[in-house]
C-alpha positions as CSV (number, residue, x, y, z in Angstrom):
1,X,-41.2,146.1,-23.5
2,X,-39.0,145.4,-26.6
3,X,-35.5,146.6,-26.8
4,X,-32.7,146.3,-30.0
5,X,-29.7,146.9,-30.8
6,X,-28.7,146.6,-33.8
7,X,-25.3,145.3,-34.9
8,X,-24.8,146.4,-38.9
9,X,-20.9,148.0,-39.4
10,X,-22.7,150.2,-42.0
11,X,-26.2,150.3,-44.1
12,X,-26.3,151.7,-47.4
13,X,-29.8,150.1,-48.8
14,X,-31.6,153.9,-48.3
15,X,-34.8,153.5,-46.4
16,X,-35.1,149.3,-46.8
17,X,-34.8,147.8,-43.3
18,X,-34.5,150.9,-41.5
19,X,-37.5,150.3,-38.5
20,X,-40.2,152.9,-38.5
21,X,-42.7,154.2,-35.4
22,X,-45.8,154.6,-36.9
23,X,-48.3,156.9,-36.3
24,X,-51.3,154.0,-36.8
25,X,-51.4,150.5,-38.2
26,X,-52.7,150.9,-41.6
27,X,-50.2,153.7,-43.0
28,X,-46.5,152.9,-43.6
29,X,-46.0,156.9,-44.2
30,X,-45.9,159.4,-43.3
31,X,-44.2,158.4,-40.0
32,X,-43.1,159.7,-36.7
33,X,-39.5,158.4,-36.6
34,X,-37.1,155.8,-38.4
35,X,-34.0,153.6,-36.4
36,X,-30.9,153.5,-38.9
37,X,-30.0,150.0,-37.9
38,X,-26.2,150.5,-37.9
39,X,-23.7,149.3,-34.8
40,X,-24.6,150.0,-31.0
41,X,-27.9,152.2,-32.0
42,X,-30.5,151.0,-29.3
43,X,-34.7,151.5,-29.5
44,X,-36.7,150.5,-27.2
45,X,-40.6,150.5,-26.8
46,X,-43.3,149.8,-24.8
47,X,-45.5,147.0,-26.4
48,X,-48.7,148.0,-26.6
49,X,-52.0,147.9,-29.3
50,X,-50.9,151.0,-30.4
51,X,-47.1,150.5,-30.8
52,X,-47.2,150.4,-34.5
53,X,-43.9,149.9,-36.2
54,X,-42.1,148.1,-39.0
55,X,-39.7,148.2,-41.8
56,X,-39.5,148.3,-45.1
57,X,-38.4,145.1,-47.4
58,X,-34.7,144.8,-48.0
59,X,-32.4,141.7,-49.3
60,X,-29.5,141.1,-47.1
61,X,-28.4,140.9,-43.7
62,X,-30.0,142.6,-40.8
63,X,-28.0,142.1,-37.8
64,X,-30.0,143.0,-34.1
65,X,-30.0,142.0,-30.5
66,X,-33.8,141.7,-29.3
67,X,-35.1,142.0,-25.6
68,X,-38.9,141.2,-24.7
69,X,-39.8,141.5,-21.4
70,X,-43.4,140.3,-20.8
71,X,-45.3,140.8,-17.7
72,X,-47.8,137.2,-17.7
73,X,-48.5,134.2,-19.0
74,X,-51.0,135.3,-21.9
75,X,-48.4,138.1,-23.2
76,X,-45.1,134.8,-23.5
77,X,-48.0,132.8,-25.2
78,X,-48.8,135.5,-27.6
79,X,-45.3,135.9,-28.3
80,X,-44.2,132.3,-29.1
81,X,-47.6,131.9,-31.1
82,X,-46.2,135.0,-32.9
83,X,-42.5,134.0,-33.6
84,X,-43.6,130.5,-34.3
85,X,-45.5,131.9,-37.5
86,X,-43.0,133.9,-38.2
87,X,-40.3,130.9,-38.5
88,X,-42.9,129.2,-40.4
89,X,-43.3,131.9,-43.4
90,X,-39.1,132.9,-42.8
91,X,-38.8,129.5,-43.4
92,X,-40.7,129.1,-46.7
93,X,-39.6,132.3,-48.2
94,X,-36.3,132.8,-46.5
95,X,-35.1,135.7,-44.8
């Protein structure tokens, strides 16, 4: 399960950074619901193959509070495989 809360005072970038549940992992629209990221709104999810979601591109700030709770030892090696990449590319093209 992933939870966030987001911590933004305000956001006025339109759609950009805004997360999105999507209906399948190839198509970023249409889709079934999108988070305003803006103070104390919480979304959480079950993680699953089929828990597609994202967000658009934005430049700037994006404030959140993220919760994984993972159930063995495959699922926490999957997500520190996962985050490492991420920190590798974040770093490289910053955030």
């Amino acid at each position: 399960m992933t939870l966030l809360v987001y911590m933004n005072d305000e956001w006025a970038t339109g759609g950009a950074g805004r997360l999105r549940v999507l209906y399948d992992g190839q198509n970023f629209e249409p889709y079934a619901a999108e988070v305003p990221p803006t103070m104390g709104t919480m979304f959480a999810f079950l993680r699953a193959d089929h828990s597609w979601h994202g967000h658009k591109p934005f430049v700037g700030e994006r404030k959140v509070i993220q919760v994984t709770w993972v159930t063995n030892a495959d699922e926490l090696a999957r997500k520190k495989k996962r985050n490492k990449a991420a920190q590798f590319f974040k770093g490289i093209f910053g955030r």
